[in-house]
C-alpha positions as CSV (number, residue, x, y, z in Angstrom):
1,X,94.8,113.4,108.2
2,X,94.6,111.9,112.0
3,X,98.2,111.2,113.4
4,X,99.1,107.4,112.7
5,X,101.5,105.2,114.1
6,X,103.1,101.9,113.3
7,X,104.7,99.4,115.6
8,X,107.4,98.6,112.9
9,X,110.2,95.6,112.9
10,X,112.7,96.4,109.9
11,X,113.4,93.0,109.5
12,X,109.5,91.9,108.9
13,X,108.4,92.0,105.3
14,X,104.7,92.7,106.2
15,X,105.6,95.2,108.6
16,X,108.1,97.0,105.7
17,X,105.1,96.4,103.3
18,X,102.6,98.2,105.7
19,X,105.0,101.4,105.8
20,X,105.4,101.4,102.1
21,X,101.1,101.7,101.8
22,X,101.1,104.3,104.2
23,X,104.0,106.1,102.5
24,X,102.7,105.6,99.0
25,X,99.1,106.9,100.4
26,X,100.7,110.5,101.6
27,X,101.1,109.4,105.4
28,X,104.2,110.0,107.2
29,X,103.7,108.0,110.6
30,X,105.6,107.7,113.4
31,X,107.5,104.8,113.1
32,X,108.3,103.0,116.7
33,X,110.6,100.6,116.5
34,X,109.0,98.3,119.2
35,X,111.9,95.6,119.5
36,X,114.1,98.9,120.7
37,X,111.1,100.7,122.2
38,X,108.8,98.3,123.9
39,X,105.1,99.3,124.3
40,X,104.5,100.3,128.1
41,X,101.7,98.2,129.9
42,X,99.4,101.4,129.7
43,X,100.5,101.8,125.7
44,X,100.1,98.1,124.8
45,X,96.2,98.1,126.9
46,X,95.5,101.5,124.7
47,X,96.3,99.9,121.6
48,X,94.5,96.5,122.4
49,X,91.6,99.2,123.2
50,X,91.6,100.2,120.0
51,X,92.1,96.8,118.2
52,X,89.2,95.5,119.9
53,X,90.8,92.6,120.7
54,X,91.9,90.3,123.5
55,X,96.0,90.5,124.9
56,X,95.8,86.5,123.7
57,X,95.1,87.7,120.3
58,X,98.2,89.8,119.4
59,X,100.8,87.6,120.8
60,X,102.7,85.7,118.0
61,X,102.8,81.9,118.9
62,X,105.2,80.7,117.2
63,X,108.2,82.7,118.7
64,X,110.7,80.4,120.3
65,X,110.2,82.3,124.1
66,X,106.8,81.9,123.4
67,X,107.4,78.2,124.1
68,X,109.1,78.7,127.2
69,X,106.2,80.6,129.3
70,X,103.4,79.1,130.7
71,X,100.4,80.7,128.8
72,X,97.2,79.0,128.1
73,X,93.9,79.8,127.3
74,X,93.5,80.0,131.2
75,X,95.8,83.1,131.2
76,X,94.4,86.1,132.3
77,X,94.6,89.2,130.1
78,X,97.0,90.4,132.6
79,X,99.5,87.8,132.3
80,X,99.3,87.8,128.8
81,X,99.6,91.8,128.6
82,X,102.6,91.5,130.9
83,X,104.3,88.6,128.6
84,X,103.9,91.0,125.7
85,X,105.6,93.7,127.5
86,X,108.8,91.6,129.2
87,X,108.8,89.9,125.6
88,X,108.2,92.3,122.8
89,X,109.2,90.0,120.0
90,X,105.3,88.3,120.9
91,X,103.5,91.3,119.7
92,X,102.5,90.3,116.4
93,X,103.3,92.7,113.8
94,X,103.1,95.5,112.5
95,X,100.1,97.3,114.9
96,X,99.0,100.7,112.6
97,X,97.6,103.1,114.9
98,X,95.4,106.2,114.5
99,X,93.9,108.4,117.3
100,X,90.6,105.7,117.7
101,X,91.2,102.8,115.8
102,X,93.7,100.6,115.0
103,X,94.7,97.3,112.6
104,X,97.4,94.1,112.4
105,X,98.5,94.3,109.2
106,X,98.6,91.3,108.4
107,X,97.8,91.4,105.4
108,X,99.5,94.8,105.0
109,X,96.3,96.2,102.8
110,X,94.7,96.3,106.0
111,X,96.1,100.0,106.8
112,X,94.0,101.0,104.0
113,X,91.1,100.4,106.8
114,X,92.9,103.8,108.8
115,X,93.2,105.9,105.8
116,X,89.5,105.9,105.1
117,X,90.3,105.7,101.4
């Protein structure tokens, strides 16, 4: 079983639901609370690496500081990287990490997609 991690806010229900799939499925991940723990830049561009996405992507929209920075589609990744870091709270939630790959899950069933099950 390849070491997986999960970018985990207690206080989400999909995040809490991810763990419990991973849980029931045998895993025992590492469990970063990112809200305490924020992502470095270099551990928030690894993970976007292995999402396959854009910075733009995993940043949750609909948080109230969200509204207060000046973010467009005209942002570069950088700026959008560096909002995520200063701002944890964007990162949508929960990010379920293995060694290459890695999924939102939201919905939660997508950690089945790291488990290879």
């Amino acid at each position: 079983m390849k070491n997986i991690t999960i970018w985990h806010n207690p206080r989400c229900s999909k995040s809490r639901q991810a763990l419990a799939l991973l849980e029931a499925a045998g895993v025992n991940p590492e469990v970063v609370k990112y809200l305490e723990n924020p992502p470095t830049k270099t551990e928030l561009e690894a993970a976007l690496k292995k999402l396959q996405i854009s910075p733009a992507k995993l940043v949750r929209r609909g948080e109230a500081v969200f509204k207060t920075l000046t973010l467009s589609e005209k942002s570069s990744d950088q700026e959008w990287v560096s909002a995520m870091v200063n701002n944890p709270i964007l990162i949508e939630r929960p990010v379920i990490m293995n060694d290459d790959r890695a999924v939102i899950g939201r919905p939660p069933e997508n950690v089945h997609g790291l488990l290879d099950l």
